[in-house]
Each structure stands twice: as structure tokens, then as C-alpha cells.
C-alpha positions in Angstrom: 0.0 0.0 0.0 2.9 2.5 0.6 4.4 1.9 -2.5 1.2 2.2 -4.0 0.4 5.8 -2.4 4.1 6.7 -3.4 4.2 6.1 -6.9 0.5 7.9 -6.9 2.0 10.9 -4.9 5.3 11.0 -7.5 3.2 10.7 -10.2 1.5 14.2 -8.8 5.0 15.5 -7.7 6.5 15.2 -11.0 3.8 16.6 -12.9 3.9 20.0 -10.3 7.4 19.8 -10.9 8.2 19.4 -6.5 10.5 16.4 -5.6 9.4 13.3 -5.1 9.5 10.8 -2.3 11.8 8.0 -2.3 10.4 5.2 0.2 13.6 3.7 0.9 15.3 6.5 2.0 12.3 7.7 4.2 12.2 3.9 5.5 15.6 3.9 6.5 15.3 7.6 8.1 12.2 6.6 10.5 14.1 3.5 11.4 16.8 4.8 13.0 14.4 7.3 15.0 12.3 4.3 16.1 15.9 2.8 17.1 16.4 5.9 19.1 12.8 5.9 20.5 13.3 2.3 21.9 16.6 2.9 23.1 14.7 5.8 25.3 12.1 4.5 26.2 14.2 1.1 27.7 16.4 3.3 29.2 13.8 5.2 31.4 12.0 2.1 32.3 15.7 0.7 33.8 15.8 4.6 35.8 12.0 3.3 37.2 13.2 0.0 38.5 16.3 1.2 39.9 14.6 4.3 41.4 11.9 1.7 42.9 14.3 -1.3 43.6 18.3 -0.3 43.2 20.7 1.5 44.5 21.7 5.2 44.2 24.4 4.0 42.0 22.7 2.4 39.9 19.4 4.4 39.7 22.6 7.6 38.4 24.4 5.2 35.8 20.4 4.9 34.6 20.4 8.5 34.5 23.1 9.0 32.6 22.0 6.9 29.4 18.6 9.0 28.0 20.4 12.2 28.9 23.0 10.8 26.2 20.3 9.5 23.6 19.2 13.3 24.2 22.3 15.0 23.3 22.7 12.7 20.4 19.8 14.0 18.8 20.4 17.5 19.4 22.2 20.0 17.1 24.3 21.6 19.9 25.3 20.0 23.0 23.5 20.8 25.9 24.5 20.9 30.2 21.5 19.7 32.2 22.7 19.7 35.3 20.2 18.4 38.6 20.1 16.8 41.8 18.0 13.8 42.6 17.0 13.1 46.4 18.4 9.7 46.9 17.6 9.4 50.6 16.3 5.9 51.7 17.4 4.2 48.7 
């Protein structure tokens, strides 16, 4: 069906002279931002658990991994610096 809806849409694009789209390329562009999404998304799920069931130390190397996936994605590299209360862990 997406190639279907993309030849239809180039077929258009060509004949108002606009650039067409190229599935693959668009493919492998939302791939590696699903990649990314998932990597998020697992990481913050480990900072729950350890915030519920580890130690400080581990609940901070948790922290450390979306703030990276973060600054990846970013054009310019960004400080974010806070404190988390880690009392009665």
C-alpha cells in the first residue's frame, strides 16, 4: 500500500514539478528514530526500576544513558545539570 500511495504521490509531484519521495530513503530515516525511541524508552524504564528497587548507584548510571540518547539528537550540545533526592534508597 505504501508503494502504491508513493508512486501515486510522485506521479503528482513530477507533474507540479516538487520532488518526489523516495520510500527507501524515508524507511531507513524513520528506522533509526524508532531505534532511538526504543533505546529511550528502555532506558527510562531501567531509571524506574532502579529508582523503585536499586541502588543510588545504579538508579545515576540509569540516569546517565537517555540524557546521552538526548544530546545525540540534538544539534548543539547541551548541560542539564540536577540533583535527585536519593535518601532511603
Amino acid at each position: 500500500m505504501a508503494e502504491q500511495l508513493t508512486g501515486y504521490f510522485n506521479v503528482l509531484a513530477r507533474a507540479a514539478d516538487t520532488a518526489e519521495i523516495n520510500l527507501g530513503e524515508l524507511r531507513k530515516s524513520l528506522q533509526s528514530e524508532a531505534d532511538r525511541q526504543v533505546s529511550l524508552w528502555t532506558s527510562l524504564a531501567q531509571l524506574n526500576t532502579f529508582g523503585a528497587l536499586g541502588n543510588s548507584q545504579e538508579m545515576h548510571a540509569a540516569i546517565d544513558r537517555p540524557l546521552l540518547l538526548c544530546e545525540a539528537k540534538s544539534s548543539e550540545p547541551k548541560s542539564i545539570k540536577f540533583s535527585i533526592n536519593t535518601a532511603g534508597v
